[in-house]
N, C-alpha and C positions, 0 to 999 in steps of 0.2 A: 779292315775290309773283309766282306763274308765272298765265300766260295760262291761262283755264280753256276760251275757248273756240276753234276753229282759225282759221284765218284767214280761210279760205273761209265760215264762218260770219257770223265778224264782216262781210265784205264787204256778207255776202247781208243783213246786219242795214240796212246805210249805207245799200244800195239801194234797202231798204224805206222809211226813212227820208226818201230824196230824192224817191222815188214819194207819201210821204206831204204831204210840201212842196211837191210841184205840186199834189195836192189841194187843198191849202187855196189857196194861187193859183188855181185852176178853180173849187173854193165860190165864191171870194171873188170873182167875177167872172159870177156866176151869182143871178139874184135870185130868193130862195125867200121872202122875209117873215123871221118870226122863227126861220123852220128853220135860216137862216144860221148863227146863234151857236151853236146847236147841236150844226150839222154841226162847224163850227171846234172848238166845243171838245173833240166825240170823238176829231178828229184829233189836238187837242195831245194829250188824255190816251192816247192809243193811242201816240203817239211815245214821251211822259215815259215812258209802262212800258217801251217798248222802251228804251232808253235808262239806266233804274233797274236795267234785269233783266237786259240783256248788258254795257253798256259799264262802269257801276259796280255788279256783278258780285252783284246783292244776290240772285239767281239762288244761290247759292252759299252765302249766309248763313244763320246759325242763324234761330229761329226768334222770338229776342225781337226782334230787329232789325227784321225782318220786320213784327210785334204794331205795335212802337215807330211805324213808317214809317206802317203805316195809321191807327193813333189820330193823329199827327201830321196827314195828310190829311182824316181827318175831323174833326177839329178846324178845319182852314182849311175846308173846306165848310163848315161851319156857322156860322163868321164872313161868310162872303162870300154864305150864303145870308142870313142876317139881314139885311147893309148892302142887300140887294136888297130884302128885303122892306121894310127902312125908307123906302127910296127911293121904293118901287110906294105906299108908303100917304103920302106929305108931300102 
């Protein structure tokens, strides 16, 4: 399989990445209440797509894959939204 995207690209992708990683070290060191988890967790999911979409290249993939990926994710939301809800009501 050939690289699809250059290398200058890919770099610019890590940078964003690293940048994204002190963010969450700077949330995480910053007391907002419940906006905390929030904020963390737009970052992970802002990364996870960087990462789904340049480095395992799904960017480039047909279109069930693509289908597959999201129903997959919202599937896990909606496990993980229920175990909260179970939690918020015991």
């Amino acid at each position: 399989m050939q690289h699809t995207g250059s290398m200058r690209q890919l770099i610019g992708i890590w940078g964003l990445l690293l940048l994204l990683t002190a963010a969450t070290v700077g949330i995480s060191r910053i007391h907002l209440g419940a906006a905390n988890i929030w904020a963390a967790l737009g970052i992970a999911t802002a990364k996870a797509t960087l990462v789904t979409l340049f480095f395992m290249h799904l960017k480039k993939e047909g279109r069930v894959i693509k289908i597959s990926l999201l129903v997959t994710l919202a599937t896990l939301a909606t496990f993980i939204g229920l175990t909260f809800f179970d939690v918020l009501y015991r």
